[in-house]
Each structure stands twice: as C-alpha cells, then as structure tokens.
N, C-alpha and C positions, 0 to 999 in steps of 0.2 A: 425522695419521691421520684419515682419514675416517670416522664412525660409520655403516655401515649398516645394522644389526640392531640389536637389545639386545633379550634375551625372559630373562622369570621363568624359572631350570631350576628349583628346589629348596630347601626350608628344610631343613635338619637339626639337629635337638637336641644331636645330637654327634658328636664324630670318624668312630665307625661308622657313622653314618648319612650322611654326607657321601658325596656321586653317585663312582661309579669312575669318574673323569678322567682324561685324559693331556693336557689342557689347560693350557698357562700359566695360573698364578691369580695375582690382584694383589688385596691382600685391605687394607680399608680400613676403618678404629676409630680411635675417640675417645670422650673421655667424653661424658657427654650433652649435650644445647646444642650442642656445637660446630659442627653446620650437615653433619652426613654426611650423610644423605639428600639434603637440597637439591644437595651437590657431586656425588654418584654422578648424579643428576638432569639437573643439568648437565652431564655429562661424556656423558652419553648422548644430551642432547638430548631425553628423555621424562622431562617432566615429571612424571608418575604412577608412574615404574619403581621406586622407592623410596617408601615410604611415610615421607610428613614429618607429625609431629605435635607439637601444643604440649605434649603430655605427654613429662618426660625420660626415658629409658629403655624406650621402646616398644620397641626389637629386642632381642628376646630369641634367636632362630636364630640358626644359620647363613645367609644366604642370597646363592644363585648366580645370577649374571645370567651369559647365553654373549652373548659380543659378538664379532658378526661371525664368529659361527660357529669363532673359531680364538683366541679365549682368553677368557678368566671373570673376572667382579669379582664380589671376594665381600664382602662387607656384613655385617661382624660388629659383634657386642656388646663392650657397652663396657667399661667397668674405671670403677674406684673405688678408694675408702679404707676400711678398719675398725679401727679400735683393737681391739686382740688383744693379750692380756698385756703390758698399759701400753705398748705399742710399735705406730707404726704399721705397718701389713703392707699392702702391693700384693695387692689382688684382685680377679680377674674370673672372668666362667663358666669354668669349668672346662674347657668345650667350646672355646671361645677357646685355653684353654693349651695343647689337645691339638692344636689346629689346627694353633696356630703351632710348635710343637713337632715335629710330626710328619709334616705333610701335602707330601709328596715332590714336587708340582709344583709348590706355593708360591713365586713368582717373588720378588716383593717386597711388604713391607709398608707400605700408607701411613698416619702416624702421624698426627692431624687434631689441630692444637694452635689455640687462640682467638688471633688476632694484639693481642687488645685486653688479654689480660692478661699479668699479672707473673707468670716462671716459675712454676709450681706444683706441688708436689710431686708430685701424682697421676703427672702427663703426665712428669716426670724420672724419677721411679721408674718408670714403663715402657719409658722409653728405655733405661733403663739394663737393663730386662729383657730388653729386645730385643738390644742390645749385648752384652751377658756370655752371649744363648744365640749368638751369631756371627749373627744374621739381618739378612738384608739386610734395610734400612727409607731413608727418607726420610721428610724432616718437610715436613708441607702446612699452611701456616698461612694459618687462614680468617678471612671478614667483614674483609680490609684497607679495603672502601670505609667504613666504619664510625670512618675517624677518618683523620689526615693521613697520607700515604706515610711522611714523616719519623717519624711513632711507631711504623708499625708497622714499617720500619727498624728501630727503635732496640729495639723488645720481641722481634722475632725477635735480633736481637746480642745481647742480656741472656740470650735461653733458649740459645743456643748456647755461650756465655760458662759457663751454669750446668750444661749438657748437660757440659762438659767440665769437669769437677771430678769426674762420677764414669763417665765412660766415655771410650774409645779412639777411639769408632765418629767418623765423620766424616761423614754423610749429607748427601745433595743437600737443597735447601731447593726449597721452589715458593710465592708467594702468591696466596692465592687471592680471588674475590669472587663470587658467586650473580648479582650487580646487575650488575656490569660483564663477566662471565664472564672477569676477569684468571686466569691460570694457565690455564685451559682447554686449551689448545694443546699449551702448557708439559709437563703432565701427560699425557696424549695422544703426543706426541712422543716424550717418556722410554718409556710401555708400546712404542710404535712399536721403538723402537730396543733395547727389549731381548728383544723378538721376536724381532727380526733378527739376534739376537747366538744364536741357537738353544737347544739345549735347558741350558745350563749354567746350573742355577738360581741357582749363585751368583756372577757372572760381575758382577750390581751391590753384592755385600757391600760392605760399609762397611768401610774398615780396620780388621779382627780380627786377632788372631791365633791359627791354630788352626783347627781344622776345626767344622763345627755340632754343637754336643753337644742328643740328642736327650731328655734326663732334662728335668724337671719344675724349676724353680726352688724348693730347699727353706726359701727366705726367702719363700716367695710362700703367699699363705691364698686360694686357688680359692673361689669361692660363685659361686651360680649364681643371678648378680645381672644387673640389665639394664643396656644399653648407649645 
C-alpha cells in the first residue's frame, strides 16, 4: 500500500463524540513508551502526524487520521494497572472501552507490545480483554533494532507462550522498528488486504468462539487515565 494522504480528522473525548464514519478504522494502543506515535509516524510517512513526546501518557483523545481518503487510523490511549481491593484490575479510559466495544466499523486492533521486555501483565491482561470481548487484534512488537533479532525472537515466543495460558485468540504478529522501518510494509499490506476483503469487520478475528459481545468487561476498572 502506497501512502498518499494522512490528514488530522478529529480528537474526541468519547465514544459520542467520535466523527459518524463508514470508514474502515484500524485503531492502535499501547501503554506508554512503547513507540506508538513514532509507528503511526512511520507508517504514514509524516513525521509530525502524531505527536511524540518524552512525557508517558500524552494522548489522552481519541484521535482520527483519514488515509487515503478511504479508511482511518485511530490513535488511542493507553491502558495501565491499579491496585483496587487488593487485586490487580485492567484499566483504561473509559473512552477507549467504549471504542473498542462498540464502535461498528472497527476493523482491527493493533496491540503495541516492547519486543525488549519479559511478558508483562498489563499488555496479557489486555489481550486477553480483547480476546474474551471476540475482537479482532494483532500483536505489533516494537524497537526490535534495540537488541539481537534472536532476543526479540525469543521475547515475542515467551509473550505468545504466556498469551496462551489465558486466551484462545491466536493473532498475526508483525516486528517492528522506527530506525530500520522493519514491519512497515508488513502492516501496510495486512490494512491493504483487509480492505480488499470488504466490509466484514470481522473477517480478520482471531479464533473465538462466538459472536462480539458488546457489554463492558466487568473485571475491568475504566479511569480516565493516559495512554
């Protein structure tokens, strides 16, 4: 896929405020660090289309970029941890939950994991959010020029390894790197092809079973924290 456009449409606070679309969206989240901004960046070719800062948790919106005029990356906020009655609880904005939850053109989710670390709770316990609500996702693991092909090999099999202890889903994988623009293509390609596959949002699920249930995770503690 050739990029020839990418333009800012829109920030929204929350689900109602998100643009009336009939646009593919392919909406992209991680916790903080993980190099989203830089990738959306990358993938567009405009360096500036994302705003990258050294502070963690600058995006707090929704926000919609239209590429190519004929579908939308969307640029959400992140997720985290908080201890809530001695138990850890998965939580992110709220807006986020109603996104992913609800938002009817939602193609596919990409899931932005660090290739340099060891499984980590946060990033499991959202895949596994994303698997128990049936949403399609794939895992993009960033910054591999950051250490040897062989590690980040070996730390993507560990998180797939540990993915699979508490979910079914089986997602595509991509590696990524800002430096060498590896995956670039790769990602690009996969949006390309599931364009072409038309309007059946969920045509790249992950093996679920079961149709998308559109309720709220009630193990999940929403705040309306940044990404």
């Amino acid at each position: 896929m050739k990029i020839k456009s990418a333009q800012f449409a829109v920030s929204a606070p929350d689900l109602a405020s998100c643009p009336r679309s009939v646009l593919p969206e392919f909406a992209f989240i991680g916790r903080s660090n993980v190099g989203k901004s830089s990738l959306i960046n990358l993938l567009t070719e405009k360096p500036d289309l994302a705003k990258v800062s050294d502070l963690p948790g600058k995006t707090r919106l929704i926000n919609f970029f239209t590429i190519n005029g004929n579908w939308t990356l969307v640029d959400l906020p992140g997720y985290g941890y908080a201890k809530v009655a001695r138990e850890d609880r998965l939580e992110f904005n709220t807006a986020v939950r109603d996104y992913l939850g609800q938002r009817a053109n939602l193609r596919c989710v990409f899931a932005l994991i660090d290739s340099r670390l060891e499984p980590q709770a946060m990033d499991l316990r959202f895949v596994h959010w994303l698997g128990s609500h049936s949403l399609p996702f794939v895992l993009v693991f960033t910054k591999v020029d950051k250490q040897s092909a062989q590690s980040s090999r070996n730390t993507m099999e560990r998180f797939r390894q540990a993915m699979a202890q508490s979910t079914d889903a089986r997602p595509r994988t991509f590696a990524t790197s800002i430096t060498t623009k590896t995956g670039r293509s790769e990602i690009l390609g996969f949006i390309e092809q599931s364009l072409a596959k038309g309007k059946n949002k969920f045509v790249l699920a992950p093996m679920m079973n079961g149709p998308v249930r559109r309720t709220g995770d009630e193990t999940a503690t929403p705040e309306e924290t940044g990404g």
